[in-house]
N, C-alpha and C positions, 0 to 999 in steps of 0.2 A: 584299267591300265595297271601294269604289273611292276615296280622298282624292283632294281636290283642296290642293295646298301652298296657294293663295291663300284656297281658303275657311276652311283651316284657320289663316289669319294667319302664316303660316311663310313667310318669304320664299325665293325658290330661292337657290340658290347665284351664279347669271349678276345677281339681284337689287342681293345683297347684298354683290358683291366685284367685280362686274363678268367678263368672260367668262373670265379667267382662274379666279377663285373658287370655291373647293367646299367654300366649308366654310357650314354650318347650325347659326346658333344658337351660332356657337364651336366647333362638333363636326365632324370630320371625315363628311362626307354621302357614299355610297354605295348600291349595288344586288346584287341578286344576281340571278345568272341562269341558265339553262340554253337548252338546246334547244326549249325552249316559247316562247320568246322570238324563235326563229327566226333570222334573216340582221341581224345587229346593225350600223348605221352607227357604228362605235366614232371616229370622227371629231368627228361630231355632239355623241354621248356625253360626249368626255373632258369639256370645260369646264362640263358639268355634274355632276361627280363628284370624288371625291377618292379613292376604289377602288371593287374589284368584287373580290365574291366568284363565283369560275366551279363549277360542278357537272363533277366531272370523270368521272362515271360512277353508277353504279348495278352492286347485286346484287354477281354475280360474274363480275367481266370484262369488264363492259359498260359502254363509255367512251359520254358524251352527245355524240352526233353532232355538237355544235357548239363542242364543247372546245378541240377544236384551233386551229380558225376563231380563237373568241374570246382564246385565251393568246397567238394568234400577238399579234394585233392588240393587243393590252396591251400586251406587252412592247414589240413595233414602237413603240405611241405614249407608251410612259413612265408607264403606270398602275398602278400598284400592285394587286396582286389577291392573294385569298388561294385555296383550293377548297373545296369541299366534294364527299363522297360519299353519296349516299343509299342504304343499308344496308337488305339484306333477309336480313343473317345468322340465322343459327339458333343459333349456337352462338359459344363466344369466337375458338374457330380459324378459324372462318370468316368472323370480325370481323375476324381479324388476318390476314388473306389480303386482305381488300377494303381494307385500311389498304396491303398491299403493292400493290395495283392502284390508288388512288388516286396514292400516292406516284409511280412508276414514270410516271403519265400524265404528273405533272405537274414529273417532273422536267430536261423538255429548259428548262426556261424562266427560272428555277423562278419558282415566289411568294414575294413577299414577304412577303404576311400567314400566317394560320396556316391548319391544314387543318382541317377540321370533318366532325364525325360527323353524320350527321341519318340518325335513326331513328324511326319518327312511328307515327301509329296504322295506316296502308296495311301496313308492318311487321309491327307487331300481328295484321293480318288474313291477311297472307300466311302468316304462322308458325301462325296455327291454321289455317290451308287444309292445313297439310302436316304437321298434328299434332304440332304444337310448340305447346304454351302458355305465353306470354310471361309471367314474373312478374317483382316488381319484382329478383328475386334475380339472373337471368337476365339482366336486361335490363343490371341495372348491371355485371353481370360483359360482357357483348356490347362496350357503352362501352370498359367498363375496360382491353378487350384492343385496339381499334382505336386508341383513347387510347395506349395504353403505347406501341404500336407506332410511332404517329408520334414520339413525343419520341425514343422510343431512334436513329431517325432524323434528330432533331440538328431537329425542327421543333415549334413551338407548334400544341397541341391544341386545340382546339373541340368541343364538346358543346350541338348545334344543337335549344331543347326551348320549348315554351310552358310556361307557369305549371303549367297542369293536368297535362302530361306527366312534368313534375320530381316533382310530387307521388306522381301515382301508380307512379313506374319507375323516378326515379333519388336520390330521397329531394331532401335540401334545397341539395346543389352537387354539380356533374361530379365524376369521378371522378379520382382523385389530384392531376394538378398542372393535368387541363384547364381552359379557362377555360370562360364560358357566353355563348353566340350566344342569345340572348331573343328569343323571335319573341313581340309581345303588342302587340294592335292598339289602342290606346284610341280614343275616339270622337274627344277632342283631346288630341292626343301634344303632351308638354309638350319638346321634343329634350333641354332642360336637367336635365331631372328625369327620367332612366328609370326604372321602376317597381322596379329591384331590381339590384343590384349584378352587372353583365356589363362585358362586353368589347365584345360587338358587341349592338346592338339595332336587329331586325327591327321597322321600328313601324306600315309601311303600304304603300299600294301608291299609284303615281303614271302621270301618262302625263312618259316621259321623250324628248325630241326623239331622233330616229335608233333608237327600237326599234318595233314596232308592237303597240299596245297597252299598257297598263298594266303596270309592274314595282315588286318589289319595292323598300321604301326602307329602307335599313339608317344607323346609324349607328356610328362609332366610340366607346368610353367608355374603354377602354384605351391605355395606351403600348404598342407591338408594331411590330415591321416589320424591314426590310432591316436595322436595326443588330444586330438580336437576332443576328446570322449571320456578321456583319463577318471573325474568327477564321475559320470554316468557310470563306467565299467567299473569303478571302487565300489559304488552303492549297489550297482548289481547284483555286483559277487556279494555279497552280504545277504541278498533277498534268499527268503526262504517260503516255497510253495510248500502251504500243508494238507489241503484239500485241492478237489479237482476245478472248486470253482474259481480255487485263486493264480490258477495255471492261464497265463495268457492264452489267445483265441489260438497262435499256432505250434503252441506245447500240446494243448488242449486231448487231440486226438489219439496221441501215441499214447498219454498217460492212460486216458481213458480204457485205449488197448490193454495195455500191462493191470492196470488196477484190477479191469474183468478176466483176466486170464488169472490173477491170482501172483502175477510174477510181481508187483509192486505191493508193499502192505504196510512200509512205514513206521512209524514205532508209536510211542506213547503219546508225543507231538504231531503224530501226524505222520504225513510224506514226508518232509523236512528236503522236499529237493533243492537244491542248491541250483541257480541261472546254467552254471555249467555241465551240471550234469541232465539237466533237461537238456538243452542243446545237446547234448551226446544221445540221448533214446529219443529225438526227434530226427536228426539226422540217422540215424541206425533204420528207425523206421519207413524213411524213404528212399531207404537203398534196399529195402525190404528184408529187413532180416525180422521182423514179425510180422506173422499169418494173420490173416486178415481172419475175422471171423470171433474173436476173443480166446484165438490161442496162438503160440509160439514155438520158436523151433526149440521141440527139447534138448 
């Protein structure tokens, strides 16, 4: 089912604040999106939003082809994003392995908001294709380990579910300290009144200028963001890689590239990279602007 904001009496955001404005209703207004969404005008976008939450993968190991695309372009344009992954675990270790692949994607950039589990009934159907049967016990321990794993990583959890799905899989709230991403569509979404105490609520779908086609519309309910991190991002920027061993697991590769090609060589300390400037030749690296093979474009 497709809203229209105006037939629904909701004013946009460009409305109601003028083009700079993103906020609905007093609420922080937002979308969430993936690779279905296709080649995104994030230009268009910004002054119609106030974040985005990005899909950074699926399963195991499998980043959404437009992850990269879309984080660049946020962070280039100053928008606040969070991720999410959508989960075909089986089990809790392999919940907590796609929490390490989620993380890992999203760490050249990073997000500000939080990361989000979304496990849904496809899920469900996958796991008994391959004779797993999903119970509510199962389901919440799968959560519970994706869950732990992002906090222990210094980031706020998400727990991505519709009404029905809570009921039947994860009982009456996420598990430990996650919050709740509420997907639940009402005929007329009241923005000011969400149906049940979240963080983030999923409430409809819209045509937003600069994507093609209908997307979804999220709002904020929560206080979260860049301050939750203030302490972490101060001692960051301070961190200095001098060797390739002291390069986390997803610096790791681009250094490696640049080190063998000759184009990184460091001084008398070392690499002396700095957290930010790794994030910039990891990101560069999976937009492809170094050749694969241990050389670069001259």
């Amino acid at each position: 089912m497709v809203f229209s904001e105006r037939a629904l009496g909701i004013s946009t955001a460009a409305e109601e604040k003028g083009a700079e404005g993103r906020k609905v209703k007093g609420f922080l207004g937002g979308i969430d999106v993936s690779q279905f969404q296709g080649v995104i005008d994030w230009e268009k976008v910004k002054p119609q939003i106030a974040f985005a939450m990005l899909r950074a993968g699926y399963g195991q190991g499998n980043l959404d082809t437009c992850f990269s695309r879309n984080a660049s372009e946020c962070a280039r344009l100053g928008i606040p994003f969070g991720v999410y992954w959508f989960s075909y675990a089986l089990s809790p270790d392999m919940a907590a392995a796609e929490a390490g692949d989620c993380l890992a994607a999203a760490a050249p950039y990073p997000p500000a908001y939080p990361v989000a589990f979304d496990f849904e009934y496809d899920s469900v159907r996958y796991a008994m294709r391959r004779g797993v049967t999903v119970t509510a016990e199962l389901a919440s321990a799968i959560a519970e380990a994706f869950c732990a794993a992002v906090e222990k990583a210094g980031r706020r959890a998400l727990l991505y579910a519709n009404a029905d799905f809570l009921a039947r899989y994860f009982g009456p709230s996420p598990p430990g300290r996650a919050g709740l991403w509420l997907a639940e569509w009402p005929a007329r979404p009241d923005l000011a009144q969400p149906p049940r105490d979240c963080l983030l609520w999923q409430w409809g779908k819209t045509d937003c200028d600069g994507i093609s086609g209908s997307v979804d519309r999220d709002v904020c309910c929560g206080d979260f963001g860049a301050a939750d991190n203030n302490s972490e991002s101060e001692e960051k920027s301070m961190t200095r890689y001098n060797t390739i061993d002291e390069v986390p697991d997803w610096g790791r590769e681009a250094v490696s590239k640049l080190a063998a090609a000759g184009a990184l060589r460091g001084n008398d300390s070392g690499l002396a990279l700095s957290e930010d400037m790794l994030r910039v030749l990891v990101i560069n690296d999976r937009m492809g602007l170094y050749k694969q093979g241990g050389k670069t474009d001259e």
